[in-house]
C-alpha positions in Angstrom: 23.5 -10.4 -11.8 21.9 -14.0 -11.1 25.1 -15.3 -9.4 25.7 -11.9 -7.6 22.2 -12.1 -6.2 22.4 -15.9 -5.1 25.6 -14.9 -3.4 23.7 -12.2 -1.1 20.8 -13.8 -0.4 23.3 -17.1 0.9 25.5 -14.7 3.1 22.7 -12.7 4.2 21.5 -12.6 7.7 19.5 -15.4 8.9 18.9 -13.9 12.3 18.2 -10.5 11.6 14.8 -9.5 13.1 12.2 -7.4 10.8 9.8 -6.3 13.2 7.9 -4.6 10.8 7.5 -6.1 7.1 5.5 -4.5 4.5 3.8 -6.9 1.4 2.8 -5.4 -2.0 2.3 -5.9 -4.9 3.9 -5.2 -8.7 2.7 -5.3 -12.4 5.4 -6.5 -14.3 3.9 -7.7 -17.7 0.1 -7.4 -18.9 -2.0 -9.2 -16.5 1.7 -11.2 -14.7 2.1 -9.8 -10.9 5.0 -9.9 -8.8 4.6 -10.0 -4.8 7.5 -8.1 -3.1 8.0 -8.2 0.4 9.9 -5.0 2.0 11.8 -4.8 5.3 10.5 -1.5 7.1 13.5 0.6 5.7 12.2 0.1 2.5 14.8 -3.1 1.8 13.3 -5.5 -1.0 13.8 -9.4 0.9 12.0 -11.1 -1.3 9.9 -11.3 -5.5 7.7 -13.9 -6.8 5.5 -14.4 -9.3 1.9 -14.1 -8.6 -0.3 -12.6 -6.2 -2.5 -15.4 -4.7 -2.8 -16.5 -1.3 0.3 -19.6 -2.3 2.3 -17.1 -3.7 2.1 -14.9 -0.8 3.0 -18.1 1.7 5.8 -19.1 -0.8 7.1 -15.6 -0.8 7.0 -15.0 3.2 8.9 -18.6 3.6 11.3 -17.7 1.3 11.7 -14.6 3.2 12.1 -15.3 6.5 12.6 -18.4 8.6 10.2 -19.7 11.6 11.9 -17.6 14.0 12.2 -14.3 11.7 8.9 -15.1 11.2 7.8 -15.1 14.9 9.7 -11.9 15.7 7.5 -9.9 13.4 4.6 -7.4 15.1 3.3 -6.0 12.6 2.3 -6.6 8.5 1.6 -3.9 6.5 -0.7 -4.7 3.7 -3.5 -3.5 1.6 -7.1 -5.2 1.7 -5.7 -8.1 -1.0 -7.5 -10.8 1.2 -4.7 -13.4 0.2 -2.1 -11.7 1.2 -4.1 -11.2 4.9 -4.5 -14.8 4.8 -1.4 -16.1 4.4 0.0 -13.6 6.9 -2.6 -14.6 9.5 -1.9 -18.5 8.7 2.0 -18.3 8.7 2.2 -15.5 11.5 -0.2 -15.4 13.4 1.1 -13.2 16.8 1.9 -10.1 13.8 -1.1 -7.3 13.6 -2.1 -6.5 10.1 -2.4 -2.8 9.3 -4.3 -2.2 6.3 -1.7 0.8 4.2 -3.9 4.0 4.5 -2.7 4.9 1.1 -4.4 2.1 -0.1 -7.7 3.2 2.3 -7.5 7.0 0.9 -7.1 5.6 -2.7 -10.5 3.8 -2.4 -12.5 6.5 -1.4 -10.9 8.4 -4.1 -12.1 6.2 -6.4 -15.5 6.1 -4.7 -15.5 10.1 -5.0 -14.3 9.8 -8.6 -16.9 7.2 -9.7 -19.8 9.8 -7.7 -18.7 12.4 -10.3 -18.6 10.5 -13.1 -22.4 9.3 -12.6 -23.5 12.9 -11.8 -21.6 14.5 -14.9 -24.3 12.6 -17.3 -27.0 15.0 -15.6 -24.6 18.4 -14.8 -22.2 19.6 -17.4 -20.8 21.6 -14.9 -19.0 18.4 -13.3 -17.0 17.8 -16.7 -13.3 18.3 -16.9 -13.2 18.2 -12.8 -11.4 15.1 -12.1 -8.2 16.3 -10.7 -9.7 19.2 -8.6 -11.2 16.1 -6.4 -7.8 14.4 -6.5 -5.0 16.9 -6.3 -4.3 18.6 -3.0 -5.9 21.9 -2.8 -3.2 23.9 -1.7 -1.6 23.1 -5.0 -4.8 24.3 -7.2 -4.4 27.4 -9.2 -6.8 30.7 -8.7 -8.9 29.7 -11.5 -8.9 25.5 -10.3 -9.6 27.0 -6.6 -12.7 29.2 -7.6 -14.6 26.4 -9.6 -13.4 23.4 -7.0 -15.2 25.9 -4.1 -18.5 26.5 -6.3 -19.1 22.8 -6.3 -17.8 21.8 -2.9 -20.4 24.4 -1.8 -23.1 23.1 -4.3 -25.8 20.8 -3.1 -23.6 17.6 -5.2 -23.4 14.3 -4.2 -19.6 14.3 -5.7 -19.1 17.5 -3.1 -20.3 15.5 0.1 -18.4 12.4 -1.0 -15.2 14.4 -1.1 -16.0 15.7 2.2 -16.4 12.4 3.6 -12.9 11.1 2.1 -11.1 14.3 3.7 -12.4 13.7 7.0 -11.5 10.0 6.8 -8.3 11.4 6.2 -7.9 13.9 9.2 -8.5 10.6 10.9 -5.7 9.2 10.1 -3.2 11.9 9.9 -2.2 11.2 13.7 -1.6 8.5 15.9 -4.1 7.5 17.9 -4.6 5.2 20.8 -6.9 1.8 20.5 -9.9 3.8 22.0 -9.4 6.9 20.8 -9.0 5.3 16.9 -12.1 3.1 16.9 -14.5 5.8 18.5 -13.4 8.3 15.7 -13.7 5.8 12.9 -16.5 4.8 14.1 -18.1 8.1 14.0 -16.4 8.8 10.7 -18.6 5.5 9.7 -21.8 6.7 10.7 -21.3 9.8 9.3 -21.0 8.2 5.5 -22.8 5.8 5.8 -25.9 8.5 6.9 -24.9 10.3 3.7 -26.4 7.7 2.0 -24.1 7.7 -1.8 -23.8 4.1 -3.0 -20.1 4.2 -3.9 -19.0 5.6 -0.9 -21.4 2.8 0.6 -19.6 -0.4 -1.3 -16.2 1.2 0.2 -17.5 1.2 3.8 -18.9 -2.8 3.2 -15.2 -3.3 2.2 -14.0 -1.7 4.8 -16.2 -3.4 7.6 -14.3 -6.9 6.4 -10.9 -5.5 7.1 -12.0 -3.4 10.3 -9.3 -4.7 12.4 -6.7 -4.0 10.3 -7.8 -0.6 9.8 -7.8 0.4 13.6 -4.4 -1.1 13.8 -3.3 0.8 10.8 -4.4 4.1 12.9 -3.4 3.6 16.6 0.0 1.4 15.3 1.1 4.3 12.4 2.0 1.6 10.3 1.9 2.2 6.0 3.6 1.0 3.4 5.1 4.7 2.1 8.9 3.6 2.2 7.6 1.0 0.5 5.3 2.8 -2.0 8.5 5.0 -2.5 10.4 1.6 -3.7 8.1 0.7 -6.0 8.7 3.5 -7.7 12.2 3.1 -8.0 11.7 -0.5 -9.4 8.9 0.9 -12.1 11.9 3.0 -13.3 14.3 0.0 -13.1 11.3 -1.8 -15.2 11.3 1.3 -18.0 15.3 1.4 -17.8 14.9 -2.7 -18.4 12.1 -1.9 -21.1 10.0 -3.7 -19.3 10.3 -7.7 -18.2 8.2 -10.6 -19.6 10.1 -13.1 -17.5 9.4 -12.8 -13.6 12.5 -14.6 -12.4 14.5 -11.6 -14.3 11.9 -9.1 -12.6 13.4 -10.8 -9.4 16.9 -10.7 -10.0 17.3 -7.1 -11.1 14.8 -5.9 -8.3 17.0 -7.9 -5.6 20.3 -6.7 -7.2 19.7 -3.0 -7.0 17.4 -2.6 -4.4 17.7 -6.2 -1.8 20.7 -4.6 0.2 22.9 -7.6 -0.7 26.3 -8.4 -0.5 27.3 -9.1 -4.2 30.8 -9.7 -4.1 32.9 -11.9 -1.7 35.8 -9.3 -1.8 33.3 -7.3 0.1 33.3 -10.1 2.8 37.0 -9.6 2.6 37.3 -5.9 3.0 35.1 -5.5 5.5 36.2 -8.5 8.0 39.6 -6.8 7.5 38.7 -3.6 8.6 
């Protein structure tokens, strides 16, 4: 596999453009991260080891060259600030969009930690977890008649979730530059005025990373081919029984999922035909 992948990635393309690249990131043993970078169909291009603003620079230069690098327009990322950073310092003509998965995932956790304080004074809350996270058309009778007696209470966990769903009506179209910062902007004021100190840390965050958030909604940019990836490579890490050795983490990811010619009889066949 090691020789099969240093054969692609020396006959791959060096002038291909990726206009759109995608940077995440992967638990591969205990506290040991990988950062993957994904070419917009999904296509791993490049693993290391690490997750710090270094690794992201060394994993973007492995990557790409300087002029694959100045063809990209846009970087989708979560808020990991290293990862901004190094795509700001090695390309700085790309947008970042900030993955709304990751945005909605925040506020769920906001609306999730709201619940969890207010269960220690309302029994009532206990055992609702999931109601707040799964979609509601999916809820059962019984799930749908006690997730609408709290949504209609006077709970702080019931204008939270509000708050998260209307964040995400925002963002379920595309929008224009205008038309995205005067609706999240009113989406802003609205939560903030709600006054709940979880959903309040999340907007703070959120106003350090507001840029990439507008871009995120008037460019349409996410990470889900990506996020769809990375759960073929957590199977490939249960198939593997997990790795404790990133550089193996790397090879197998770029052997099943990097696209790659492997073989040079494929070079063969296909210049022949």
């Amino acid at each position: 596999m090691e020789r099969a992948v240093e054969f692609g990635l020396l006959h791959r393309s060096k002038i291909k453009s990726h206009n759109h690249i995608h940077i995440d990131e992967k638990s591969v043993h205990g506290r040991d991260f990988a950062s993957i970078l994904y070419d917009d169909d999904g296509t791993v291009l490049e693993v290391v080891g690490g997750r710090k603003k270094e690794d992201a620079k060394a994993l973007i230069c492995k990557a790409l060259n300087p002029i694959q690098r100045a063809n990209v327009l846009t970087a989708s990322i979560d808020m990991w600030d290293p990862f901004r950073d190094a795509v700001k310092e090695l390309m700085p003509l790309a947008a970042i969009c900030h993955d709304k998965f990751h945005l909605v995932k925040h506020l769920n956790a906001a609306v999730d930690a709201v619940r969890r304080r207010e269960v220690k004074s309302n029994e009532y809350l206990k055992r609702t977890r999931y109601l707040f996270l799964k979609d509601t058309a999916r809820l059962t009778d019984k799930q749908q008649i006690k997730f609408d007696a709290i949504v209609n209470a006077n709970y702080e966990v019931s204008r939270a979730w509000r708050i998260k769903e209307d964040f995400r009506d925002i963002i379920k179209g595309k929008l224009d530059r205008a038309e995205a910062f005067t609706l999240y902007m009113m989406w802003r004021q609205r939560a903030l005025a709600a006054n709940i100190p979880e959903i309040t840390k999340v907007i703070e965050m959120f106003d350090r990373h507001q840029k990439g958030i507008i871009n995120a909604l008037c460019m349409g940019r996410n990470n889900g081919k990506a996020e769809r990836m990375n759960g073929s490579i957590q199977e490939l890490q249960t198939v593997g029984r997990g790795y404790r050795d990133v550089e193996r983490f790397r090879i197998a990811v770029l052997f099943f999922y990097g696209g790659l010619t492997l073989h040079k009889d494929f070079l063969v066949l296909n210049s022949l035909s």
